[in-house]
Steps between C-alpha positions, in 0.01 A plus 500: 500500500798734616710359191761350749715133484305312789850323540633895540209607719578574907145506639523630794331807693820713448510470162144520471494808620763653289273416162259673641389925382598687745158659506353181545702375797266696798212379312612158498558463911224698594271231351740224667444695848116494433483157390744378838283764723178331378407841359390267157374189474759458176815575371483701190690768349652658169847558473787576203786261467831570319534255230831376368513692256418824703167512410228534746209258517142509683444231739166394657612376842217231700648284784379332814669382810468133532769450796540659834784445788421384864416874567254514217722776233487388151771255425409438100266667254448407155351698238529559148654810301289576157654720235217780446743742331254514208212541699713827666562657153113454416452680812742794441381527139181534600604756799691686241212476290220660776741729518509616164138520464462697849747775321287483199148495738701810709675696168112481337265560793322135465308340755507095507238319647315173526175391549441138640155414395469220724528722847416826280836633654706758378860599498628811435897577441587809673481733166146366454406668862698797415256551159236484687616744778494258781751386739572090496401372810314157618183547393347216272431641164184351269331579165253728699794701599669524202117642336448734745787702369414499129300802418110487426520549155732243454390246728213332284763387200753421758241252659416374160871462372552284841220268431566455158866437563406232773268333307737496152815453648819676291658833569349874520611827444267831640531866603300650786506765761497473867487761793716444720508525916583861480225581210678563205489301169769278327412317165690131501529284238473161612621151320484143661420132424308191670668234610356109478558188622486216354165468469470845343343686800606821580670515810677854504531794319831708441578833350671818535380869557675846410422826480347689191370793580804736400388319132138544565559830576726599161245342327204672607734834449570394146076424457462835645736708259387266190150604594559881547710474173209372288276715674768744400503371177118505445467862649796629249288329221183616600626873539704484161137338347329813630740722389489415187141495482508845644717605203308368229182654648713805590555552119164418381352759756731770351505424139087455493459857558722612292310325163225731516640785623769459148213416334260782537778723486580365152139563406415832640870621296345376179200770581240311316349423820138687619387702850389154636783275405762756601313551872495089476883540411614728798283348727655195418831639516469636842358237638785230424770732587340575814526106578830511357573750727329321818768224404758678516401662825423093673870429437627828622323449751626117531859633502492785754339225751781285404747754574306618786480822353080531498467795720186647666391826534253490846232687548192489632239245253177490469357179372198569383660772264732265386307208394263755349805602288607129399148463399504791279786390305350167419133635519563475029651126536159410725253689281650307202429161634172557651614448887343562801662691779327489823692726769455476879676743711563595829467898516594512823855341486813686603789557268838294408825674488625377193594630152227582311590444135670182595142367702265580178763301333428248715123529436549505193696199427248334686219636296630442170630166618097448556387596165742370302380138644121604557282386193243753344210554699707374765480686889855668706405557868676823654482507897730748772465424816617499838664179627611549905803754416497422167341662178383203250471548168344216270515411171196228407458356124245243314851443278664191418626396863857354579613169466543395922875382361563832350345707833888503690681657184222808418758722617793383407682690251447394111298247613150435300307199498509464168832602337402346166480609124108424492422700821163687480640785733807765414728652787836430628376379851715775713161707591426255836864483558496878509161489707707285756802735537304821526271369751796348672667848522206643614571264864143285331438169323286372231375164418272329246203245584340287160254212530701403176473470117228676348373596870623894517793651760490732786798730568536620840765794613540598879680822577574675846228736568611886652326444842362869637604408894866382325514848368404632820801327718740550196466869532511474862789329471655725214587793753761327697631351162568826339607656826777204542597608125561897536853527409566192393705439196431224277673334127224397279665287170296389265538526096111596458450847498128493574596295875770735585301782468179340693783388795602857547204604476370237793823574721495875458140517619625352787708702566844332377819609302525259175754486252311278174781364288448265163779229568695339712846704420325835548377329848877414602577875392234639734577274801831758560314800364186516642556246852146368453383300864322275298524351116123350317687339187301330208640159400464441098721814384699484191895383476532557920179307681357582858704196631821569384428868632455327845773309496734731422352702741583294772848474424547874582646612819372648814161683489401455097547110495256440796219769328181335602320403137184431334432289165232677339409266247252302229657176547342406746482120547614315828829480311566814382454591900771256583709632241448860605572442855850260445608783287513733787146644518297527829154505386329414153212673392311442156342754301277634491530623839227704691660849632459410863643113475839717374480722794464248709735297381735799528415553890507129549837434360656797651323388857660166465846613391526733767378236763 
């Protein structure tokens, strides 16, 4: 066995002990001692021995006393020494092995278990309790256990996968979430197989668990952006689609007036034309360049809204006199198709402050809007009333109604229903876009309300009545305001000559020094000239804008960089308000502005820069 001569080999305890590992040797006599003590019943150990050719073997060691002396110690024991060196290397392969796959289970976050379906027992590794966030202790895991972890949406095809795989036998692969001990929620992938006997019944189940959700999570990312792209995508397509139908409709709306008016004017130079066909001419004539001119006007009116360069003059409105004027304007356009205007009005309502060419344009739009899509013989409702605070003015047709899909977009810019070649119904569909950003600017809203197709509309605009008892505390209030501005000397900028002269005409009345400048490099002039306490500073200003004004403002030293400041502006979105105030502003107010929100945005600016 050891590869010795037997004719050569000294057996004796000596020599014994020299073949033996030295790590082996207190292993060795401390089973002899338990065996001699009675500790155990038999004598069995596992030692190395040297070989003769310097090798070391495994030996199984079993003995027995069979002879004792007159004082009862063992005198002779026999036993027999087995070669299990294989059997060792089987062993440390397979160490080295469990090893290797408890760095693998460790380096990728899996969890081994297995189920015995016999006791319904379960055994967890210790990444398995980590995944799950628990700490490995004693407790008895089972199926029920495992379950109560997997989350509720998930827990149906986990029970179903389970019972399938039971029944079927094989291997399985799956992906579910489970909340953990602390609450949160991992995603695991798990794969395993069922193991037989003999008889093919399934008598455990093995697998391995890791962690996905760092995957789950890039994925759902990468669904996200590929979603917002095609939206993207789709939005970018539908805007370009519009566009372009705005253009082509955009063309015909221009070029269609200008047929006739060529046309007649071709005919009346010829001079073979009599009284009633020239009247027919110039009527004619007038007529499409007015709506070439109203065209014009819409998209004038589309880009100073753009720009934020709409501006209101406020005064003082009456209602009543303004929808009295709309209706004059159309009063030919309703005669010609036979409509019905019934008018309900509240006498007795206050005024709006608003501007009052901009408001009949408002009315207007509205009105023409209605006949345009009113049928002949067909009724518009007119009513003004009073709505809590609010003045209410509505628009009511017998028309040909909205589409309920179409009812979001009405006042969107260059948005019509229908954008096609063989629509019944001109226009470039800016008027209710317009509508929108008038009433907007006038601090009201407007909305439309259809049954649908074929069933009429009703527009609706709110606007901010002028109370009487407002007036009342606003002029009580007014006295301290212009007292706190006596001697006060403010900067005005703004590239609009009509709002610099209305803002020193507001501040002077109340009793403050202003300097009005047109841009932003005059303004930087002034602020060593004219040591203003204050600066009000439009922000859309040619080549130097109100922000860069502020900002380079701020970079000034001592007094002039900290001047307390106002945007005074028509951009006047949540945004733009951001914008103004990162820039270096302190307040933001849009136009138009009432006289005694400036003052009193004055006094309360100065009140809290001085606090």
């Amino acid at each position: 066995m050891l590869g010795y001569d037997p004719n050569e080999f000294q057996e004796t305890n000596a020599k014994w002990r020299d073949r033996l590992h030295p790590d082996d040797v207190s292993v060795v006599y401390q089973a002899y001692e338990d065996y001699i003590s009675g500790k155990l019943d038999t004598y069995q150990v596992e030692f190395r021995q040297r070989t003769q050719s310097g090798d070391w073997k495994w030996i199984l060691s079993i003995g027995k006393t069979v002879a004792w002396d007159s004082d009862g110690q063992p005198l002779r024991m026999l036993g027999t020494h087995t070669d299990i060196t294989d059997r060792k290397r089987a062993e440390e392969s397979l160490r080295q092995s469990e090893e290797r796959l408890r760095l693998a289970l460790d380096a990728g976050c899996m969890g081994a278990w297995e189920w015995n379906l016999e006791t319904n027992v379960q055994r967890w590794d210790v990444n398995q309790y980590k995944l799950f966030g628990m700490d490995k202790d004693s407790n008895q895991l089972s199926t029920d256990t495992f379950f109560q972890f997997i989350h509720p949406d998930d827990l149906p095809s986990a029970q179903q996968l389970t019972e399938q795989v039971l029944e079927q036998g094989g291997s399985f692969h799956t992906e579910f979430r489970i909340i953990t001990l602390d609450g949160s929620i991992r995603w695991l992938s798990s794969q395993g197989i069922v193991v037989q006997d003999s008889h093919n019944r399934s008598i455990r189940m093995i697998g391995i668990n890791f962690d996905i959700t760092e995957r789950k999570q890039e994925e759902a990312e990468r669904e996200r952006l590929l979603a917002n792209e095609q939206l993207a995508r789709q939005e970018a397509e539908r805007a370009n689609r519009i566009k372009d139908e705005f253009l082509a409709v955009l063309s015909h709306e221009l070029r269609s007036p200008l047929n006739p008016i060529l046309g007649w004017s071709r005919l009346l130079q010829t001079q073979k034309l009599d009284e009633q066909k020239t009247r027919q001419a110039l009527s004619t004539i007038e007529r499409n360049a007015k709506l070439q001119t109203q065209l014009i006007e819409d998209l004038l009116d589309v880009s100073r809204i753009l720009r934020g360069k709409l501006v209101l003059n406020t005064t003082p409105v009456s209602l009543i006199n303004t929808i009295e004027a709309a209706l004059e304007t159309v009063r030919l356009a309703i005669e010609a198709k036979g409509i019905q205007v019934q008018r309900a009005f509240n006498l007795n309502i206050d005024q709006v402050m608003g501007d009052a060419a901009r408001l009949q344009q408002v009315v207007w739009n509205l009105l023409t809007n209605a006949v345009k899509f009113t049928p002949s013989g067909g009724t518009i409702e007119i009513r003004l009333e009073q709505s809590n605070t609010q003045a209410q003015i509505q628009v009511k047709d017998t028309g040909k109604g909205i589409k309920p899909e179409f009812l979001p977009y009405v006042f969107d810019y260059f948005r019509q229903e229908d954008g096609t070649t063989t629509r019944k119904f001109g226009g470039l569909g800016l008027g209710l876009a317009i509508v929108r950003h008038i009433t907007e600017l006038h601090g009201g809203r407007v909305w439309v309300e259809s049954p649908g197709e074929g069933l009429g509309a009703t527009f609706t605009v709110q606007l901010p009545l002028i109370s009487i008892s407002m007036d009342v505390v606003d002029e009580q209030a007014e006295s301290p305001t212009i007292a706190n501005l006596s001697g006060l000397r403010v900067l005005a900028v703004d590239d609009d000559t009509d709002i610099r002269e209305l803002i020193a005409f507001i501040l002077q009345q109340a009793g403050a020094e202003v300097c009005v400048v047109a841009s932003a490099t005059e303004a930087l002039q002034q602020l060593e000239v004219f040591s203003p306490e204050i600066l009000i500073s439009d922000v859309g200003m040619p080549d130097f804008d109100g922000y860069m004004l502020m900002r380079q403002i701020r970079r000034l030293p001592l007094k002039r960089g900290i001047i307390p400041a106002i945007a005074l502006t028509a951009y006047a979105g949540e945004i733009d308000q951001q914008q103004a105030i990162a820039s270096g502003f302190q307040m933001h107010l849009a136009k138009p502005v009432e006289p005694e929100k400036l003052i009193g945005a004055i006094v309360t600016l100065l009140n809290d820069n001085a606090g």
